[in-house]
C-alpha positions as CSV (number, residue, x, y, z in Angstrom):
1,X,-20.1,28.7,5.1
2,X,-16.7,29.8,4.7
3,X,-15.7,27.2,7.1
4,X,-16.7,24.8,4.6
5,X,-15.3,27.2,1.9
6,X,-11.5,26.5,3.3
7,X,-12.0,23.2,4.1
8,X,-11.4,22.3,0.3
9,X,-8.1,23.6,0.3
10,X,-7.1,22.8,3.3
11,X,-7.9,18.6,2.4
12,X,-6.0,19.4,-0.8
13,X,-3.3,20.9,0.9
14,X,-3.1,18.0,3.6
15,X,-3.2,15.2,1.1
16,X,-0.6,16.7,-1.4
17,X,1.6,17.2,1.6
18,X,1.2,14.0,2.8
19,X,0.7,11.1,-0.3
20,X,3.2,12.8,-2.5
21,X,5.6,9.8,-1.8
22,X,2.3,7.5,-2.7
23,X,2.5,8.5,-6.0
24,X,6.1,6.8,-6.6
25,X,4.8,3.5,-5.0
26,X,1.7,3.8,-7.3
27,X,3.6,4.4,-10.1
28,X,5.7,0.7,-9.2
29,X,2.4,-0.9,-8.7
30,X,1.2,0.3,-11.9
31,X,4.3,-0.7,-13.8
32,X,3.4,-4.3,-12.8
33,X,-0.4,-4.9,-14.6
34,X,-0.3,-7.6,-16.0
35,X,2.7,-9.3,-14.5
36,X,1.1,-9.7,-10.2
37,X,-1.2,-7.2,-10.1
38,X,-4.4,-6.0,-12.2
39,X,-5.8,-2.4,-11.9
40,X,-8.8,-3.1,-9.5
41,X,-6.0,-4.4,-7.0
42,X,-4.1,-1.6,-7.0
43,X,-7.3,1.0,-7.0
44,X,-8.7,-0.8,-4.3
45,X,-6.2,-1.7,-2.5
46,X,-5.3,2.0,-2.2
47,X,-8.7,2.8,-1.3
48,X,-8.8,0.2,1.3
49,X,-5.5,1.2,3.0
50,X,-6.3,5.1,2.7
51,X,-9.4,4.7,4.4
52,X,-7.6,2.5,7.2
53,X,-5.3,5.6,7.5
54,X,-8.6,8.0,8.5
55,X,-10.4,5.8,10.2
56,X,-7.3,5.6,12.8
57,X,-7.0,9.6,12.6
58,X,-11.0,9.7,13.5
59,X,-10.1,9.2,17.6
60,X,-8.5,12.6,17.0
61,X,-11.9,13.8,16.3
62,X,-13.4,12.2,19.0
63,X,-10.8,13.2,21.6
64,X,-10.0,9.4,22.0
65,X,-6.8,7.4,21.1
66,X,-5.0,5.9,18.0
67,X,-3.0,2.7,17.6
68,X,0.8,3.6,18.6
69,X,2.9,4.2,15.4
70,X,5.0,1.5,16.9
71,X,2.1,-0.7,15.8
72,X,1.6,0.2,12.4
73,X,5.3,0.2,11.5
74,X,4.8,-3.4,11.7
75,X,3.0,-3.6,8.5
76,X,6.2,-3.0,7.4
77,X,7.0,-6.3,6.6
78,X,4.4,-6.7,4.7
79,X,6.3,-5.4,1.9
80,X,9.5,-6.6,3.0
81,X,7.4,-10.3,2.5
82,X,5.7,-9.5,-0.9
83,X,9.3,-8.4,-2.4
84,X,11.2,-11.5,-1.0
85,X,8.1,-13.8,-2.8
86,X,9.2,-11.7,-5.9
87,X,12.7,-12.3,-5.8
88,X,13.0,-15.7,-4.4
89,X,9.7,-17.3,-6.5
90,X,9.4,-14.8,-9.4
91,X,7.2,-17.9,-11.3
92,X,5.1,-19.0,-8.8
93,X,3.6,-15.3,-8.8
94,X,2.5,-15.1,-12.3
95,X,0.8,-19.0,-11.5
96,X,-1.3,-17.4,-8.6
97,X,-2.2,-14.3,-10.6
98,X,-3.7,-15.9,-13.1
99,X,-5.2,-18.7,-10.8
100,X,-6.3,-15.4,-8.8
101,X,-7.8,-13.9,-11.8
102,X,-9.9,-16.4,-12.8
103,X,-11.9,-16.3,-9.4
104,X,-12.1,-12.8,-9.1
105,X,-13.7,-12.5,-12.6
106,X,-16.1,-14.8,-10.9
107,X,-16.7,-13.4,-7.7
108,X,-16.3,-9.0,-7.2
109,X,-15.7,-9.8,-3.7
110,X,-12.9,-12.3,-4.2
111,X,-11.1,-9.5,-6.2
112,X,-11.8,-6.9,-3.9
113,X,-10.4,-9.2,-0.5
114,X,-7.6,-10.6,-3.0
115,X,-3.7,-10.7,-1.4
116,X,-2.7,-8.7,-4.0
117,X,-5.7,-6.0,-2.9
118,X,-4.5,-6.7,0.6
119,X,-0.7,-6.3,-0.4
120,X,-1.3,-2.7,-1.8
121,X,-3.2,-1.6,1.2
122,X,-1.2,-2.8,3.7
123,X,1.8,-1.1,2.0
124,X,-0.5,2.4,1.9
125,X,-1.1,2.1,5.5
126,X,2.6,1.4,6.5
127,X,3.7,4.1,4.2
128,X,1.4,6.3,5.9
129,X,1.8,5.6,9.6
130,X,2.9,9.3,9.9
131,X,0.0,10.8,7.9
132,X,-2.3,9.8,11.6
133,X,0.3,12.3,13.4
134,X,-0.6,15.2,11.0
135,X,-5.0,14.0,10.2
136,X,-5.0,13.6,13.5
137,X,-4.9,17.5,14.7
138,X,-6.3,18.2,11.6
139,X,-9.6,16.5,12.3
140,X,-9.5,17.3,16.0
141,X,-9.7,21.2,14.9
142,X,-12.4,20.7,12.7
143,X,-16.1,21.2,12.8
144,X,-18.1,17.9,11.6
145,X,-19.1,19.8,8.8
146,X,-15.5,20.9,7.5
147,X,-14.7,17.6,8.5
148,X,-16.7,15.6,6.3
149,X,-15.8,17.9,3.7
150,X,-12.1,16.9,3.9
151,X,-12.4,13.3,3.9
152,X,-14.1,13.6,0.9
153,X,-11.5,15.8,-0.8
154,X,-9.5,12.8,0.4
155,X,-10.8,10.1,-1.1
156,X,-11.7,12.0,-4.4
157,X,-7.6,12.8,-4.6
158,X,-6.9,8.6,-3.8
159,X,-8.8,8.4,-7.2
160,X,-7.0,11.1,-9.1
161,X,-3.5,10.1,-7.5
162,X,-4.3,6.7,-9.2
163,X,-5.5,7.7,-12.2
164,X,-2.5,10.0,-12.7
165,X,0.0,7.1,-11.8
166,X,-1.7,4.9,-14.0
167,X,-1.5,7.5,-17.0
168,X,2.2,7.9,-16.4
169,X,2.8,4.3,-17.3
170,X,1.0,4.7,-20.7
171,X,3.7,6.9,-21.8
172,X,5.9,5.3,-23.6
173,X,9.4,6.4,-22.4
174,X,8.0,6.0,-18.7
175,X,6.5,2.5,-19.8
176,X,9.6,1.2,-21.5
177,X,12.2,2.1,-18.5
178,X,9.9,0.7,-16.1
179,X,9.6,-2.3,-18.4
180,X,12.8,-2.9,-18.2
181,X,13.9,-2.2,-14.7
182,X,10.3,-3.1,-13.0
183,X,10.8,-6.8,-12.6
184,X,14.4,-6.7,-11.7
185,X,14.3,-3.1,-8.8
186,X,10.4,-4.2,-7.6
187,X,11.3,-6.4,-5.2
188,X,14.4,-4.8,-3.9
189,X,12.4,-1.7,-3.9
190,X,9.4,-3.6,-1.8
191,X,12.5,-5.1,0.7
192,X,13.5,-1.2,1.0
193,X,10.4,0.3,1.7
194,X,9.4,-2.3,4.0
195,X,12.7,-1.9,5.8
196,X,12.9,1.9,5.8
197,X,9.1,2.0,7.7
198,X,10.1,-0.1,10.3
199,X,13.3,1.6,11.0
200,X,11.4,4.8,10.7
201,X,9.0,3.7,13.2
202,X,10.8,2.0,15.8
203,X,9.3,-1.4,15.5
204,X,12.3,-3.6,15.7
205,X,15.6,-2.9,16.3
206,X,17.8,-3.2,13.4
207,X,19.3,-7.2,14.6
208,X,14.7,-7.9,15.0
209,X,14.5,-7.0,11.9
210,X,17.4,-8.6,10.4
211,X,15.8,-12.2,11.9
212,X,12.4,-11.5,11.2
213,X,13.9,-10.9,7.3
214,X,15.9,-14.2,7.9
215,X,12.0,-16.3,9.2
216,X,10.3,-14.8,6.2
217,X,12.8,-15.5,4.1
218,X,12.6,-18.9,5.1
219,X,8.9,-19.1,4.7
220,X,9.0,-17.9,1.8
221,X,11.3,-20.7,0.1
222,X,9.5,-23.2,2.0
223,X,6.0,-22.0,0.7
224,X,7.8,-21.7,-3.0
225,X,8.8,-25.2,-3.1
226,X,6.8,-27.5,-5.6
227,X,5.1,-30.6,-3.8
228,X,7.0,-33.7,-3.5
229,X,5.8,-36.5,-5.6
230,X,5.3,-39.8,-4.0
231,X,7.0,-42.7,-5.6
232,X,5.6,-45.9,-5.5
């Protein structure tokens, strides 16, 4: 009993230590409803890359393995990609939000599989590539009981860390700076964090990552262009 007594504490403690830097990339997401994203992409999205983040941590449980972090600093340029589509086709993403919106509203599953849903999570799990090194021993040292306690302390604070990012937008001096600045710093700040996690990882060397920047960029104009009309 007291096992499962500390176990509350100790998944609070673990998450706080560990997503505190989540909440400043919630609060970017947030501060762009209505312009690519809608709530439900960012709450599930979240979700969906959180849960990623323990399932790889689970081997530790287990006594097994994980992916190398090498790996997951990959999904690195995931953001990297999202934040050169904002900068170099900042139209074309209001287009395929709405175009986006309209099928979601029709289907919960196209909303919930959505790129921007994907986006989000795969930003979450790149972000927390070094969360695994510290869930891992945490979940190797715990019973099954304590264990299943934590992970739900986990997943309850993914819900209050984006309800609490979501209510600092509302307020009006946070809502009006990030108003302002959002459109213009959100991609730089996506090219940034994508940059810094696969530096921080050792992915790519810096000139692998300078030419993988240079193909997506690439991509990314190419899949931005509008479609030729034929002329008869």
């Amino acid at each position: 009993m007291n096992g499962l007594i500390t176990a509350i504490p100790t998944g609070v403690g673990a998450f706080s230590a560990t997503n505190i830097d989540d909440l400043a990339i919630l609060l970017l997401f947030f501060s762009q409803v209505g312009a690519g994203f809608r709530r439900r992409h960012i709450v599930a999205g979240q979700y969906l890359g959180f849960g990623a983040l323990v399932a790889a941590s689970l081997p530790g449980f287990f006594g097994g393995l994980i992916l190398p972090q090498r790996w997951i600093g990959l999904l690195g340029l995931v953001p990297v990609t999202f934040g050169l589509s904002r900068l170099l086709n900042p139209d074309s993403d209001a287009e395929e939000v709405s175009q986006e919106t309209e099928q979601s509203e029709r289907s919960p599953l196209a909303s919930f599989l959505s790129p921007q849903t994907c986006s989000v999570a795969a930003v979450t799990v790149a972000n927390g590539g070094d969360n695994i090194g510290i869930y891992v021993p945490l979940f190797a040292s715990s019973a099954l009981e304590s264990l299943l306690v934590i992970v739900g302390v986990f997943f309850l604070l993914v819900g209050v860390w984006c309800y609490t990012a979501c209510q600092l937008t509302q307020v009006p001096a946070v809502a009006d700076a990030l108003t302002r600045l959002g459109n213009t710093l959100v991609p730089f700040v996506l090219i940034g964090l994508g940059v810094y996690i696969v530096l921080k990882s050792h992915s790519l060397s810096p000139l692998s990552l300078v030419a993988s920047c240079l193909c997506l960029t690439g991509l990314v104009i190419m899949n931005g262009k509008p479609p030729e009309v034929e002329k008869d």
